[in-house]
N, C-alpha and C positions, 0 to 999 in steps of 0.2 A: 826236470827242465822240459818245456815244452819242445815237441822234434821241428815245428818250425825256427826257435828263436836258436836252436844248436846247430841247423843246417847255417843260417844266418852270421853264430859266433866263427862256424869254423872255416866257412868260407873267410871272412877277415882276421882271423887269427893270425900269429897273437895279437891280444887286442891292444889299441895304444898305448903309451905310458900316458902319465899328465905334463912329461914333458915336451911327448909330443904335441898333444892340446895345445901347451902354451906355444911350443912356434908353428901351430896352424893358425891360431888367433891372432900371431903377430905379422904374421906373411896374409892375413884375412882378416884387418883389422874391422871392418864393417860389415861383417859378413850376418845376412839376416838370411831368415825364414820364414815362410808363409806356415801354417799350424790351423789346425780344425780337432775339435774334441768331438767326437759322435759318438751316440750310444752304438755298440757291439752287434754287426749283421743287421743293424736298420737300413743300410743304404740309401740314408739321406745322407748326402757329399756336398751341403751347398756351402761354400765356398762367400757368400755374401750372408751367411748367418752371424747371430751374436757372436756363435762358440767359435770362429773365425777369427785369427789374430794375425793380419799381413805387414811383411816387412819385418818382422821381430828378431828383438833378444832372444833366445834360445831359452838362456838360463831365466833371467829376468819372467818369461812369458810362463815358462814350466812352473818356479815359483810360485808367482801370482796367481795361476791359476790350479795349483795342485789339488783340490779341491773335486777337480771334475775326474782326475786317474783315481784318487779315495774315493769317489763314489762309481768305480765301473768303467767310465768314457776310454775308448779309445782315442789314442791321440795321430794322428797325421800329421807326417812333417811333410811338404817339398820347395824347393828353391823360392828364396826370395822371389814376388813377382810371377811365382807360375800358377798360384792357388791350385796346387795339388796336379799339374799336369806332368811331372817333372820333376825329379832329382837325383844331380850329379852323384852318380855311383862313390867321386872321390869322399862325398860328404859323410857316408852310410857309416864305416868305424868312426869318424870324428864325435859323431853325433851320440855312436853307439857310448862309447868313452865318458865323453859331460853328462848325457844322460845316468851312466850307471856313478858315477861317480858323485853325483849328486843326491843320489839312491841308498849309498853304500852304508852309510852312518846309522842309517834306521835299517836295515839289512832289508830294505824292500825289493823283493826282485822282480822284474821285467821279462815279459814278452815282448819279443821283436818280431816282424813279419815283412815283407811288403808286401802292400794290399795297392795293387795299379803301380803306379810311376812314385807311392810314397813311402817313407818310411812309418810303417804300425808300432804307435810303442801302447802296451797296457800293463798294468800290475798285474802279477801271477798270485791273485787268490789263494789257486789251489796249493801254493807248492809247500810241502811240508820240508821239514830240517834238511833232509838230502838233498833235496833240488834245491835249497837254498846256497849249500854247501857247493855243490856240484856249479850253479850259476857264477858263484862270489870268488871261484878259484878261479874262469877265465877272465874274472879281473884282477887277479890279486896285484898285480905287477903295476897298476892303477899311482901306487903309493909308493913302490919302490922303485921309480925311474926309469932311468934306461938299462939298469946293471940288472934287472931281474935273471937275467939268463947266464949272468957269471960270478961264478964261484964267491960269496962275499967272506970267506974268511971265517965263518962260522965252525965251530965244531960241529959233528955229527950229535955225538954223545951228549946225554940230557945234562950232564953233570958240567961237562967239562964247558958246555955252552953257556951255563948258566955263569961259573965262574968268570967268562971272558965276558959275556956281557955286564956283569956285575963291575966288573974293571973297568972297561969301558962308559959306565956311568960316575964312576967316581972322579974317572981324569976328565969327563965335562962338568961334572958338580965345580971340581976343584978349577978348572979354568973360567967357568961362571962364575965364582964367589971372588975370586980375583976380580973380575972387572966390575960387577955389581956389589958386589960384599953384602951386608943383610937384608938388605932385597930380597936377594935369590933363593928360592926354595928349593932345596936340594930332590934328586928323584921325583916321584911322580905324586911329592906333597900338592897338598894345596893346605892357604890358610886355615879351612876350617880345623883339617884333619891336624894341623899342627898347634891349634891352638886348643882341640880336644886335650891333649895331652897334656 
């Protein structure tokens, strides 16, 4: 992991849940951003460029244009309205959060920086297996809520984990097939693989 995006995770560590996400977006429901994509040490910052998206979706605008972080671009965030003069410190893990979260599935990982008054986000190229590793464990709590930090009941032991969550899947098989009945694909079937069979 790059030593600016770690000074960055651990200053806001730990980093959100998604359930914080969801009640900052509902306590910020029109909460936009101003964004600029530049190429890396050009310092060109202009602010009234194409690569220039004011007002924005966050998610929406990343999205639409992910296209310029797979090819290189640095992306700049700061507050709605300030075209890059400006952003609320509160903003910095929120954003850190949706960004990686939105990353996660395709395990792309992110450098963070600020570069001026914005938030830098770029894909990490370089980062092999570790730094991928290393990056995706200060999110991991991303998916498991707000309880990540207490005890869930899990056994330690490989065996004895696997049995309890084996249990565990069958009494929601079995509480799904009740309400759904042959609908419901038990465990982590899908049609295809059930109708291989």
């Amino acid at each position: 992991m790059e030593q600016l995006t770690a000074i960055l995770i651990e200053k806001y560590s730990p980093m959100w849940t998604n359930k914080q996400v969801w009640e900052f977006d509902q306590t910020h429901p029109n909460i936009k951003f101003d964004i600029l994509f530049v190429k890396p040490k050009n310092g060109n910052k202009d602010w009234k460029s194409k690569n220039a998206h004011l007002n924005c979706d966050i998610r929406e605008s990343i999205i639409a244009n992910f296209d310029y972080l797979a090819n290189g671009y640095e992306l700049l965030i700061s507050n709605g309205g300030k075209a890059g003069q400006s952003l609320d410190e509160k903003y910095t893990p929120y954003l850190m959060a949706v960004i990686v979260d939105m990353m996660i599935d395709d395990e792309i990982t992110i450098n963070f920086r600020m570069e001026g008054k914005c938030l830098s986000v770029s894909v990490n190229f370089d980062a092999d297996v570790i730094d991928c590793k290393e990056f995706f464990e200060e999110f991991y709590h991303l998916a498991t809520g707000v309880n990540y930090d207490i005890d869930t009941g899990i056994p330690e032991e490989e065996t004895e984990a696997e049995i309890y969550l084996s249990r565990l899947q069958e009494e929601f098989d079995e509480r799904m097939k009740a309400v759904l009945g042959d609908q419901y694909l038990p465990g982590n079937n899908d049609p295809d693989s059930i109708n291989a069979k």
